[in-house]
LODREN-747730 format. One record per residue (C-alpha): residue in three letters; x, y, z. Coordinates in steps of 0.05 Angstrom, whole numbers, plus 5000, padded with zeros to 4 digits. Example, Ala and Ser with C-alpha at 12.3 -4.5 7.8 and 13.67 -1.06 7.14 Angstrom:
BEGIN
<r type="Ala" xx="5246" yy="4910" zz="5156"/>
<r type="Ser" xx="5273" yy="4979" zz="5143"/>
% end
This chain:
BEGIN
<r type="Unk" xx="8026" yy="1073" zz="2828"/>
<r type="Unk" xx="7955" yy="1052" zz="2824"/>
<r type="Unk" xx="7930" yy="1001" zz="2877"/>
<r type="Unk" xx="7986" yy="1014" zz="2923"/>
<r type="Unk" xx="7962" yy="1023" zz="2992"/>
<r type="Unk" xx="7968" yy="1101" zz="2997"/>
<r type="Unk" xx="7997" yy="1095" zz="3087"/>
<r type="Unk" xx="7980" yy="1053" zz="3151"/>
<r type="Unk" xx="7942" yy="1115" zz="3168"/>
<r type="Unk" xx="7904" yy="1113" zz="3115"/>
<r type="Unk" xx="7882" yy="1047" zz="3135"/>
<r type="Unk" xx="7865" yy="1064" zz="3209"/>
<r type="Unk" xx="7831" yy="1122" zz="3193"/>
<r type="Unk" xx="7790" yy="1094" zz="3141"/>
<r type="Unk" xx="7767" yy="1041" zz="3194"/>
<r type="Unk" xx="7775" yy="1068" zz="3263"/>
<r type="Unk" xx="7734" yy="1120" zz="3291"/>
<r type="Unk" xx="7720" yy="1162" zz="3360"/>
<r type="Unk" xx="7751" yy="1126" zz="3424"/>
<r type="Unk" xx="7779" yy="1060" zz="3379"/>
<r type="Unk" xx="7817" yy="1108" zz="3340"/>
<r type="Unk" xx="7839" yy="1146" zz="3397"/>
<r type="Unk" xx="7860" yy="1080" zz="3438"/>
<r type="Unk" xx="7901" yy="1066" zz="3364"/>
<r type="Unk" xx="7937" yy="1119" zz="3372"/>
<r type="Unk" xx="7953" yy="1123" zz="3443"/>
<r type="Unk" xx="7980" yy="1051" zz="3440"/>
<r type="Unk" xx="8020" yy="1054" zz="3366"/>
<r type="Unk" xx="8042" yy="1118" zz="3375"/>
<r type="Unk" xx="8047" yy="1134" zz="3428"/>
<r type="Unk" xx="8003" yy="1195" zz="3446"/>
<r type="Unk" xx="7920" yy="1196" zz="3426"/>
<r type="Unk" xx="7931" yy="1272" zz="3401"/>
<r type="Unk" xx="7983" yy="1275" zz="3343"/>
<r type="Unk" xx="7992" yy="1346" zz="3360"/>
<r type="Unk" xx="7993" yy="1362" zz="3288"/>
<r type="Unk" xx="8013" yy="1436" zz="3267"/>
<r type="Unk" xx="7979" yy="1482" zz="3228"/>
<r type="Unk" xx="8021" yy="1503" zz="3163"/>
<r type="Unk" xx="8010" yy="1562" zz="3119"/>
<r type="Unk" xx="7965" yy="1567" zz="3073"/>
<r type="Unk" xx="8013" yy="1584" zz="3019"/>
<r type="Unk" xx="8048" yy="1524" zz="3037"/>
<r type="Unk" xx="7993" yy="1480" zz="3028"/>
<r type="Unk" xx="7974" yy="1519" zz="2960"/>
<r type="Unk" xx="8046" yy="1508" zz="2938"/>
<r type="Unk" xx="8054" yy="1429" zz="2967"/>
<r type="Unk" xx="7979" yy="1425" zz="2914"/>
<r type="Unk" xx="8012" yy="1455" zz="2853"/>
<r type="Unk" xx="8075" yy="1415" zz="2862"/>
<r type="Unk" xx="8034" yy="1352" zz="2875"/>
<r type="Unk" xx="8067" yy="1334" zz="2941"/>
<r type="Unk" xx="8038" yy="1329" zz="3013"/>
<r type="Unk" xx="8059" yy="1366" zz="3076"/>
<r type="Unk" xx="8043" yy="1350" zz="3142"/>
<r type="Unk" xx="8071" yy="1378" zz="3208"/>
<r type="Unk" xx="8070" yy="1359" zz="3283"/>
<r type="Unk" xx="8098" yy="1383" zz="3352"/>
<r type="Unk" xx="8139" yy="1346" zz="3407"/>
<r type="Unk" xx="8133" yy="1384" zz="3457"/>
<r type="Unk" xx="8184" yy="1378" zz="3527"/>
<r type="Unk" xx="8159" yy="1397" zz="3599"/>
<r type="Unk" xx="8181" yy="1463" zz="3619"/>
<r type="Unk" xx="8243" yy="1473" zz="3654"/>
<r type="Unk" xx="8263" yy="1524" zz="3721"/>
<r type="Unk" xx="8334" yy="1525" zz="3698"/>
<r type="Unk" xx="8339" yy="1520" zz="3626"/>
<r type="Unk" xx="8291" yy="1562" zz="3576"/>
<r type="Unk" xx="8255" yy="1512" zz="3513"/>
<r type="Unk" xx="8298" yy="1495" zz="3455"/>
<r type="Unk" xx="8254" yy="1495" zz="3401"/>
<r type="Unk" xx="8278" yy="1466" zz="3328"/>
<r type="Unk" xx="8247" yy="1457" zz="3272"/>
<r type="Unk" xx="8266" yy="1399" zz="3227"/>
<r type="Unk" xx="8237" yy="1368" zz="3160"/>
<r type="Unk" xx="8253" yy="1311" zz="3116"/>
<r type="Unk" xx="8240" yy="1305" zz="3045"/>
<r type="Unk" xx="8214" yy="1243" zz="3006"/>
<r type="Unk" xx="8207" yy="1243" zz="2936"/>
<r type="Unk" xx="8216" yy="1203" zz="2863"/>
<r type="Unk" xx="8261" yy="1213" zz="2813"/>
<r type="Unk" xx="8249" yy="1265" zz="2759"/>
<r type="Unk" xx="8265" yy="1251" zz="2688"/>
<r type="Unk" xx="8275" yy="1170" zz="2664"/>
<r type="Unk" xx="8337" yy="1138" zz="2674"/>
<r type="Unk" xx="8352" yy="1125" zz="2607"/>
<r type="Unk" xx="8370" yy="1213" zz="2600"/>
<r type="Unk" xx="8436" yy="1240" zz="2592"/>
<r type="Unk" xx="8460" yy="1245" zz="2677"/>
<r type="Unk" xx="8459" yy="1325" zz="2676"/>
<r type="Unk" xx="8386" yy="1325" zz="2654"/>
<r type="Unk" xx="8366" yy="1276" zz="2702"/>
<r type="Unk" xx="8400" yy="1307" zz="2758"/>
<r type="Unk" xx="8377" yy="1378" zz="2746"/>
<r type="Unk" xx="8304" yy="1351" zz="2737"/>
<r type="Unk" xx="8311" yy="1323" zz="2811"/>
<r type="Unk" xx="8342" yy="1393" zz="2829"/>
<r type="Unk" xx="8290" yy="1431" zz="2810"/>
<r type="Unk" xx="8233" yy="1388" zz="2832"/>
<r type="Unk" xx="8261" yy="1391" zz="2909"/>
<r type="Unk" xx="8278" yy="1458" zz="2903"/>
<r type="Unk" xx="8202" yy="1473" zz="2904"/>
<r type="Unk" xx="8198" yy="1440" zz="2973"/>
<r type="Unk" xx="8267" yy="1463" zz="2995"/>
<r type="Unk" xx="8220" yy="1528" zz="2988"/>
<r type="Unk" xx="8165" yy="1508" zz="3024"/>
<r type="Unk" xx="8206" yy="1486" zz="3077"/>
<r type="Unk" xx="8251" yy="1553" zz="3076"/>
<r type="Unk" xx="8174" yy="1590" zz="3088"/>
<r type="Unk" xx="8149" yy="1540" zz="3151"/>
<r type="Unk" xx="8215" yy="1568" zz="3182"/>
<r type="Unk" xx="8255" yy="1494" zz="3175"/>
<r type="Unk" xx="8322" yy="1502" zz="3211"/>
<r type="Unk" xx="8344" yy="1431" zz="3194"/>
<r type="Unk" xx="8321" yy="1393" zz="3127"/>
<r type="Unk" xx="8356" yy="1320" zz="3112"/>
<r type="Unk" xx="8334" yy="1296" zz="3041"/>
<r type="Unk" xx="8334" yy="1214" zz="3028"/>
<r type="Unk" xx="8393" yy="1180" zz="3014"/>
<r type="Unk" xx="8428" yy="1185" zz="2945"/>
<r type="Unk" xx="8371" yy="1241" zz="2932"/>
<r type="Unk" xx="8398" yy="1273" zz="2878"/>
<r type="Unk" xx="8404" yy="1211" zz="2829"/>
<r type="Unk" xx="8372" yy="1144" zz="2816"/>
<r type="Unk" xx="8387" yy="1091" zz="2859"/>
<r type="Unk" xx="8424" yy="1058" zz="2804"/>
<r type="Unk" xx="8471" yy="1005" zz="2841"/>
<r type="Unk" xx="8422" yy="0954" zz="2837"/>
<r type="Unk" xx="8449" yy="0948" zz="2759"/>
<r type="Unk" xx="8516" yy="0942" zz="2787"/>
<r type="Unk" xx="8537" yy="0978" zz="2716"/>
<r type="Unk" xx="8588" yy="1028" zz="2720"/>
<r type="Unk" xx="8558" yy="1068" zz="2668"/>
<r type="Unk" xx="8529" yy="1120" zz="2666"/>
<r type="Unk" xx="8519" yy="1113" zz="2745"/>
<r type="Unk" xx="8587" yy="1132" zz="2771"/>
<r type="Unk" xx="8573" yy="1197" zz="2731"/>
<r type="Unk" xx="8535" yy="1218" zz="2785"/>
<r type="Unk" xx="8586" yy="1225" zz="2830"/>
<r type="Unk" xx="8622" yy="1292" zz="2848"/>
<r type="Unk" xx="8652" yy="1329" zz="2902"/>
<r type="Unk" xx="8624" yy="1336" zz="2973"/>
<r type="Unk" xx="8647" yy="1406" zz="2986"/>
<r type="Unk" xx="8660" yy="1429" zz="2916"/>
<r type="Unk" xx="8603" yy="1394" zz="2877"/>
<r type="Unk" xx="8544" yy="1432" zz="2837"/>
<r type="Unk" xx="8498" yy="1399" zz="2886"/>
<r type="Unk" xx="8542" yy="1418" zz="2959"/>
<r type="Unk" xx="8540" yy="1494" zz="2915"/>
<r type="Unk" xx="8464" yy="1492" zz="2898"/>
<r type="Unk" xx="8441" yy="1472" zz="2963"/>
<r type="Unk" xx="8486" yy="1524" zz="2998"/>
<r type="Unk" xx="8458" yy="1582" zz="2967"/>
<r type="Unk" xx="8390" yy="1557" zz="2992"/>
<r type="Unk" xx="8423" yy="1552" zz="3052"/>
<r type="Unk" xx="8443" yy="1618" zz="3061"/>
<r type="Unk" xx="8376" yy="1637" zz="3037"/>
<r type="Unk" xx="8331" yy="1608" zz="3089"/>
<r type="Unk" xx="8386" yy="1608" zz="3149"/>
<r type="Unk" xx="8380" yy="1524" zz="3142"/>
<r type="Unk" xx="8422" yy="1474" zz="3166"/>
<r type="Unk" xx="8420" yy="1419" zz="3104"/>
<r type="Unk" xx="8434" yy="1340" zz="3104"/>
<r type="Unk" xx="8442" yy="1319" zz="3034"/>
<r type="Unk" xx="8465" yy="1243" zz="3017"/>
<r type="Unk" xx="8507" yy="1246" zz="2957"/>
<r type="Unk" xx="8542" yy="1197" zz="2924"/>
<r type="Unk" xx="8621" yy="1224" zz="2931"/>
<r type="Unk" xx="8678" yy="1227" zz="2878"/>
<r type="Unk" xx="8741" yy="1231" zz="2927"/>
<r type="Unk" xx="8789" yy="1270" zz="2879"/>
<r type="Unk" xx="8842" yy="1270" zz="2938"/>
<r type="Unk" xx="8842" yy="1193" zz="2936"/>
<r type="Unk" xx="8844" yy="1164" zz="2864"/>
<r type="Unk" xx="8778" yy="1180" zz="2858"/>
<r type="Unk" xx="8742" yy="1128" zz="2879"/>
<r type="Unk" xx="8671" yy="1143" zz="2907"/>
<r type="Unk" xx="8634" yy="1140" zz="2971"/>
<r type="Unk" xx="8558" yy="1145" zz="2995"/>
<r type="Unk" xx="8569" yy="1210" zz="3031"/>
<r type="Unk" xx="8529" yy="1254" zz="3070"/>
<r type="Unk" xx="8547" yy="1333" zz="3071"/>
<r type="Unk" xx="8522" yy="1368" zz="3123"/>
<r type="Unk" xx="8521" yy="1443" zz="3109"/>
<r type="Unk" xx="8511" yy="1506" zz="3158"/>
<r type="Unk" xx="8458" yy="1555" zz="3156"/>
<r type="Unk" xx="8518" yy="1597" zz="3139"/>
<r type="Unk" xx="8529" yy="1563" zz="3077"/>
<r type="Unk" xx="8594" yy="1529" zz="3092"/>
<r type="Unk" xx="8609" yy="1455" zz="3091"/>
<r type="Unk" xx="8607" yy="1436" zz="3166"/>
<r type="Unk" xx="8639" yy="1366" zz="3140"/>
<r type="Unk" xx="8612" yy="1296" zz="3118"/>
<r type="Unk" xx="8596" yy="1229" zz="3137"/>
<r type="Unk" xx="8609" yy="1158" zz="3096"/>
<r type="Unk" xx="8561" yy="1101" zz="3099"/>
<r type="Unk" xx="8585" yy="1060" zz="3148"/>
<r type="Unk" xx="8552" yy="0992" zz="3132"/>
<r type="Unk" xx="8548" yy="0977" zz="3068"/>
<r type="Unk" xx="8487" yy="0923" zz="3041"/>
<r type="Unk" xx="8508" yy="0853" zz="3004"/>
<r type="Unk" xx="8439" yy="0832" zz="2993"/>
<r type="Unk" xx="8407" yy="0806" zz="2927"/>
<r type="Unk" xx="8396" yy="0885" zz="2892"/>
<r type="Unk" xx="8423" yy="0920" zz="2942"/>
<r type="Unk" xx="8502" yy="0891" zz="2940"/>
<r type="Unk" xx="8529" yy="0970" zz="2931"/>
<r type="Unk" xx="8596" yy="0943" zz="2953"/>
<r type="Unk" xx="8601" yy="0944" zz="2874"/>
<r type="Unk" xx="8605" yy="1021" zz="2880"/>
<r type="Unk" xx="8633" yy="1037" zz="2951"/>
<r type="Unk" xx="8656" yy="1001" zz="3009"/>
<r type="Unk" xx="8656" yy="1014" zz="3079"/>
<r type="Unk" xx="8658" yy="1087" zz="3105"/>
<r type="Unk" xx="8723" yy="1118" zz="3139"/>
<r type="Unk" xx="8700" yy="1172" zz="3183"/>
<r type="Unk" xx="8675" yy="1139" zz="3251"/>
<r type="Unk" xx="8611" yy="1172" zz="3277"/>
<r type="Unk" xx="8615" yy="1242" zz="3276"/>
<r type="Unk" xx="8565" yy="1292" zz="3307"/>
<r type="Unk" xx="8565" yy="1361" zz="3270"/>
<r type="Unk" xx="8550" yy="1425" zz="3323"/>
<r type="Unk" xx="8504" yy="1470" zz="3294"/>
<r type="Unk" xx="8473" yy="1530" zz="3302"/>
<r type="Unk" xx="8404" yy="1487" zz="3314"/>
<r type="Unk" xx="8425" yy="1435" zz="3358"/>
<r type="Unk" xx="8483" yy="1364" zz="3353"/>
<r type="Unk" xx="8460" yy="1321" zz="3297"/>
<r type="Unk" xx="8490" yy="1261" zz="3264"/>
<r type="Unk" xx="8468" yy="1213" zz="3205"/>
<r type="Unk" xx="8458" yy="1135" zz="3203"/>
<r type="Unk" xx="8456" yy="1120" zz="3127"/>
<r type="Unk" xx="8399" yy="1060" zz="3108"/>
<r type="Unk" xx="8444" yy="0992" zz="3129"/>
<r type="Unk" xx="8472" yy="1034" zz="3191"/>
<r type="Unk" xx="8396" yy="1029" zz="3219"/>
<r type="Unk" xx="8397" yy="0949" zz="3225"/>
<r type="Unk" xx="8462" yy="0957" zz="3266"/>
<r type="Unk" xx="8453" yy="0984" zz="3345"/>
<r type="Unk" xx="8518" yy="0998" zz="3365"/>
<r type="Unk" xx="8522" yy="1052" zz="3299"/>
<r type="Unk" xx="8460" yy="1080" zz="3335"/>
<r type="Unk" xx="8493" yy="1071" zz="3406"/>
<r type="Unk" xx="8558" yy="1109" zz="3376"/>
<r type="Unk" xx="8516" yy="1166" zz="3352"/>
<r type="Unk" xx="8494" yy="1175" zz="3417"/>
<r type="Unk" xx="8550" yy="1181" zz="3460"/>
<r type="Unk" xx="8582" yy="1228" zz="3417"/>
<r type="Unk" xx="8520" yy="1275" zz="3444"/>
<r type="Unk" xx="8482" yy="1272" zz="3387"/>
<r type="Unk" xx="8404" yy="1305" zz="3401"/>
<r type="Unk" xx="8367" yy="1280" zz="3330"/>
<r type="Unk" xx="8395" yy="1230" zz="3292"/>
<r type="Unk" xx="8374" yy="1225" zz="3212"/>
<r type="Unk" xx="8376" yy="1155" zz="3182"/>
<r type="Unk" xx="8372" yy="1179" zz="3097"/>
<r type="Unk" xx="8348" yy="1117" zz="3066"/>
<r type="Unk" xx="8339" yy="1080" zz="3000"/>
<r type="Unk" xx="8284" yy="1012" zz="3013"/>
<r type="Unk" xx="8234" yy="0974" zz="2981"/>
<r type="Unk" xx="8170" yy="0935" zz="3001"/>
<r type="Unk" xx="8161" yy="0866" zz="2978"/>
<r type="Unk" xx="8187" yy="0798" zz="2991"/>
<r type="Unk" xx="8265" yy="0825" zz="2995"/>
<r type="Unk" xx="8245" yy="0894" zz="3030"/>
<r type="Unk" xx="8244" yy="0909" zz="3096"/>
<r type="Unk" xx="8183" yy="0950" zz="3101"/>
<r type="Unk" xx="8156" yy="0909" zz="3168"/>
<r type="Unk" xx="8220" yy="0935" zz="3203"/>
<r type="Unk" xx="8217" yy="1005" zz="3181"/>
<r type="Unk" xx="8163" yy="1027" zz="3232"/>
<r type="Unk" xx="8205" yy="1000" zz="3285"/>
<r type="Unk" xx="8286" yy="1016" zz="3278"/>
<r type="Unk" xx="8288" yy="1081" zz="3285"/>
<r type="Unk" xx="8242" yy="1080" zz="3337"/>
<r type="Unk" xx="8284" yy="1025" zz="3374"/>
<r type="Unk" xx="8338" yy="1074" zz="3374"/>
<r type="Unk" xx="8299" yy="1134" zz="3395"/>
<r type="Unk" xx="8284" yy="1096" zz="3456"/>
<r type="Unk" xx="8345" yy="1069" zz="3475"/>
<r type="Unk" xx="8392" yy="1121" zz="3461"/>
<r type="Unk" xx="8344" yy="1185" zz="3481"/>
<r type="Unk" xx="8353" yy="1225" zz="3421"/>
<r type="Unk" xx="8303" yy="1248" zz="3365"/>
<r type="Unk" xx="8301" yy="1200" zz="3303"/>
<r type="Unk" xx="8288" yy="1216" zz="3232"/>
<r type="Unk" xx="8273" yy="1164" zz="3181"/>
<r type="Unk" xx="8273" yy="1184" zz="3113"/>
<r type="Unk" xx="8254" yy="1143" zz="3054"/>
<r type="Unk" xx="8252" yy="1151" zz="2975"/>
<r type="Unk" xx="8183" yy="1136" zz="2939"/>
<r type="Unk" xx="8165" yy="1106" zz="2876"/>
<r type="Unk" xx="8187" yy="1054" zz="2824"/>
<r type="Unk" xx="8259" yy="1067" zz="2783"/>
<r type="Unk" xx="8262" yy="1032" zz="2716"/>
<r type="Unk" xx="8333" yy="1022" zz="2686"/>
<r type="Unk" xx="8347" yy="1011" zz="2613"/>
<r type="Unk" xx="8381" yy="0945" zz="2621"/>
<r type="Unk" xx="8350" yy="0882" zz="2658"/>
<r type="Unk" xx="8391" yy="0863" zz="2731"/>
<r type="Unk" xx="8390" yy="0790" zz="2773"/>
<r type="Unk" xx="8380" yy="0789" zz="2837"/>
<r type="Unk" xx="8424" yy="0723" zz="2852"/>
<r type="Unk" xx="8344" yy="0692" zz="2880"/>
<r type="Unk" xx="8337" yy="0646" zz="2814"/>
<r type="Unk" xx="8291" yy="0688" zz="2792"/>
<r type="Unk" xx="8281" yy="0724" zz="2726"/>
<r type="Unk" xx="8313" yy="0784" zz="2707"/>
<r type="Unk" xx="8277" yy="0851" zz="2718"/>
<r type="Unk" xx="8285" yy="0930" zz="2703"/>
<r type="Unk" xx="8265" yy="0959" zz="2776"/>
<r type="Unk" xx="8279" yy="0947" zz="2845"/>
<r type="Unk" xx="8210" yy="0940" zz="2871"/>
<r type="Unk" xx="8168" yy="1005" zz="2897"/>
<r type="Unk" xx="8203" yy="1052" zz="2947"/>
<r type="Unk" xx="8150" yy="1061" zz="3001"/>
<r type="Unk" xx="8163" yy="1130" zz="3023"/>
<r type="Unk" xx="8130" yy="1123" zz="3101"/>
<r type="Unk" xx="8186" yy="1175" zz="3128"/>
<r type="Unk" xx="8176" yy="1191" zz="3200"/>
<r type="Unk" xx="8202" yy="1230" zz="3268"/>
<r type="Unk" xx="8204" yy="1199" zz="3337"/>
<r type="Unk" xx="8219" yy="1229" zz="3404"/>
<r type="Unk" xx="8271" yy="1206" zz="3464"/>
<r type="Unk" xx="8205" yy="1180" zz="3502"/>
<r type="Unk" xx="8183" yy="1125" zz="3433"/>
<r type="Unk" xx="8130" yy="1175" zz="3413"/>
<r type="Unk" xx="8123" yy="1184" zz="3343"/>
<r type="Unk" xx="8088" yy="1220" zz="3291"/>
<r type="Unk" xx="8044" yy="1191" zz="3232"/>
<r type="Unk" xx="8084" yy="1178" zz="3165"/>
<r type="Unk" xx="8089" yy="1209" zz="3110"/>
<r type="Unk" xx="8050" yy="1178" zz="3043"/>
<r type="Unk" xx="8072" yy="1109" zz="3014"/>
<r type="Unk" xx="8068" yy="1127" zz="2939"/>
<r type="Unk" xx="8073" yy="1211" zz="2946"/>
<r type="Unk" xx="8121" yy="1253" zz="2952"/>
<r type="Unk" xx="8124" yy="1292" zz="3014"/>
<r type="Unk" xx="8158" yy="1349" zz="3063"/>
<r type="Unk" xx="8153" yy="1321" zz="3143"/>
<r type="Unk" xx="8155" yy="1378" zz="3194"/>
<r type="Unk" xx="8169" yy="1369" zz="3270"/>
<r type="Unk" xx="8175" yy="1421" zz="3317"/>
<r type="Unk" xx="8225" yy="1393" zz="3374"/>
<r type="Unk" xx="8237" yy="1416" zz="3447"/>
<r type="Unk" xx="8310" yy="1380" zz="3448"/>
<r type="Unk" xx="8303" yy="1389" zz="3528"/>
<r type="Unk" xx="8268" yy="1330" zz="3521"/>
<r type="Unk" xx="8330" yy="1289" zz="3507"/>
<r type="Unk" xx="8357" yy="1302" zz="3569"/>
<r type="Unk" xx="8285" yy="1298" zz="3611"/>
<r type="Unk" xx="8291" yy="1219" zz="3584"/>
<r type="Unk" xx="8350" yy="1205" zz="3601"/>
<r type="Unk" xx="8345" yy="1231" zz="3673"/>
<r type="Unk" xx="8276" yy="1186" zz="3671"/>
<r type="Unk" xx="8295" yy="1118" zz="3652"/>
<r type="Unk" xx="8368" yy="1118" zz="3664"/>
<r type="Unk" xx="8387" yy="1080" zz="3590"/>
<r type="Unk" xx="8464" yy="1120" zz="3600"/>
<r type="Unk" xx="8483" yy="1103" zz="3672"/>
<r type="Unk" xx="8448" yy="1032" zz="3674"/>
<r type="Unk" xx="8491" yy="1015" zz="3597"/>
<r type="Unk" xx="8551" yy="0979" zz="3629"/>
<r type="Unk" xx="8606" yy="0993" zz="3571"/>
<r type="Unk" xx="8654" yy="0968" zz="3610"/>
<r type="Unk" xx="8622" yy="0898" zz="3614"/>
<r type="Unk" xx="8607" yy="0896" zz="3539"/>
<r type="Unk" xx="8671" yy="0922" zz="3522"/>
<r type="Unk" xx="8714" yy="0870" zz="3559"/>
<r type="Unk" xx="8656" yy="0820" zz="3521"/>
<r type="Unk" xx="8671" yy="0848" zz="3454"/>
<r type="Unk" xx="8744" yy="0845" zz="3457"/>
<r type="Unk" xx="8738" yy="0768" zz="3468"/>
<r type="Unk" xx="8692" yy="0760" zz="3420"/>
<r type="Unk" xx="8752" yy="0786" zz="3370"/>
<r type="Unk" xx="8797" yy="0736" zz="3400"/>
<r type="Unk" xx="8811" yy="0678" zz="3350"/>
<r type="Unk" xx="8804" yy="0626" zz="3391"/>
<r type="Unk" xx="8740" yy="0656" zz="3423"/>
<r type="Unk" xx="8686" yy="0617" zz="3461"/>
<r type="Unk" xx="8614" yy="0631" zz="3461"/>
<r type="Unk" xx="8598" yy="0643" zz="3537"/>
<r type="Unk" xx="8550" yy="0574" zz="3536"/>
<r type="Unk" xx="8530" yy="0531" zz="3591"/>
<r type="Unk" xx="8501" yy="0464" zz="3588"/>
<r type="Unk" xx="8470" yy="0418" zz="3632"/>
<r type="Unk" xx="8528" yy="0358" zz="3633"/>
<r type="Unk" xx="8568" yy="0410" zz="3661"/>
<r type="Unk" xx="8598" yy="0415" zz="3746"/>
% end
């Protein structure tokens, strides 16, 4: 990936010093200290022979007379794919297996109590191709699969809570597939799942080819750690599938996505979604991005006029946490692949809300009355214009 731009931070770093810098950081994110954490020195030996970075950083809540801290500790994984895409699906797969089992490790050592990979980590993202083979291949079960049963031994092992976007092969239901997330308990058990609720129709990204909308509402899975729920990619350009998240009591919210820069990308809006919905629904956000370019063996349209091609554009990694209060922590690399660690006082969520008010100033009960006219067939917008008495 040589002459990508390696972060944003890199940028400001590179040309911002002393109180300019400090000023930055207070106005982007939020805070002038990052209050980054120190990680262990076998971690960062580890993160250098594996060739990915690790970085680490506290959100702090005040303290409380009535309640004690509750501390979590959560990480995200970004990373590439493994082997090319033109491998038999088994070697690819176990070649991304084994290459994120080396951070699943270093994670496991920090003391991560929640870890949420990208979405779809465990395969190429393929549906650009819109080819049914090998792709569909890939699928397999959510609680049965040999991903769901590597992941919960790890599990088990480090006494982690793990988020893990997979792409589903519903043997219940004819088999069709789903983009799934499994959520699975520090216990090792399958807490349950989530399916993609909004599914993309634009240019590369038209998955609808694969998977269609997801049945299972907005659920928020109790664990051991702390209420958590997941907003797959498209979900993250809709606000009410934040909103929903939300008042189902959700405390961190992880949005497992699949994007790329360029002209089609959404890279501009990245910094700022999951942020938006930090702030307005007082939870912690986790955005969490793949990295790198994915060349298939077949050329793909795009339905833009313009000439076929064998990759989607680079993934721009830049996965991130924010706090309840819109503070947020530097990104992970653009081009690298990475392990994010934040160390969360989830009293914070609360502390917000009794702040600014977002939950008892909503009005529901005036949007929903709104919304169900909108569904009306013969619905009209609420306009007024200047001929009228």
């Amino acid at each position: 990936m040589d002459g990508q731009t390696t972060s944003l931070e890199a940028i400001i770093e590179n040309n911002l010093t002393g109180r300019d810098l400090q000023e930055f950081n207070r106005i982007y994110y939020g805070r002038r200290d990052h209050n980054e954490l120190k990680v262990k020195e076998s971690s960062i030996a580890a993160a250098k022979d594996a060739d990915f970075e690790i970085a680490a950083y506290a959100f702090p809540a005040k303290r409380e007379h009535t309640r004690p801290p509750r501390i979590v500790k959560v990480g995200v994984i970004q990373h590439s794919i493994a082997a090319p895409t033109d491998r038999p699906v088994n070697e690819q797969k176990n070649a991304i297996l084994a290459k994120v089992k080396r951070i699943i490790d270093v994670a496991g050592q920090e003391g991560v109590n929640i870890l949420c990979f990208q979405e779809l980590w465990n395969m190429p993202f393929a549906f650009c191709t819109r080819e049914k083979q090998p792709w569909c291949e890939f699928a397999e079960s959510a609680e049965e699969g040999p991903t769901t049963r590597f992941l919960r031994e790890l599990a088990i092992k480090y006494a982690m809570v793990i988020v893990s976007s997979i792409l589903e092969r519903d043997e219940n239901h004819a088999d069709i597939l789903w983009n799934t997330t499994v959520v699975i308990s520090d216990t090792g058990n399958v807490i349950g799942k989530h399916r993609k609720n909004h599914i993309p129709r634009v240019g590369d990204f038209n998955e609808s080819n694969y998977y269609m909308e997801g049945n299972t509402g907005h659920p928020v899975f109790a664990t051991r750690y702390g209420k958590i729920a997941v907003n797959v990619c498209f979900g993250r350009h809709h606000v009410l599938n934040w909103m929903m998240f939300g008042l189902n009591g959700a405390e961190i919210v992880f949005n497992p996505s699949a994007t790329v820069a360029g002209e089609a990308g959404s890279e501009y809006m990245w910094n700022i979604e999951a942020r938006n919905a930090a702030i307005t629904n007082c939870y912690f956000t986790a955005a969490i991005n793949r990295v790198g370019y994915e060349e298939f063996p077949n050329e793909f349209t795009s339905a833009d006029g313009k000439p076929a091609h064998k990759d989607l554009g680079l993934f721009y990694g830049s996965s991130y946490f924010c706090g309840p209060d819109g503070v947020r922590c530097p990104g992970l690399s653009r081009t690298k692949d990475g392990l994010l660690i934040a160390e969360m006082d989830l009293n914070m969520n609360r502390q917000i809300r009794d702040r600014r008010c977002y939950y008892m100033t909503q009005r529901l009960d005036m949007y929903a009355d709104s919304l169900r006219r909108v569904l009306d067939l013969d619905y009209k917008p609420q306009v007024v214009h200047e001929s009228e008495k």
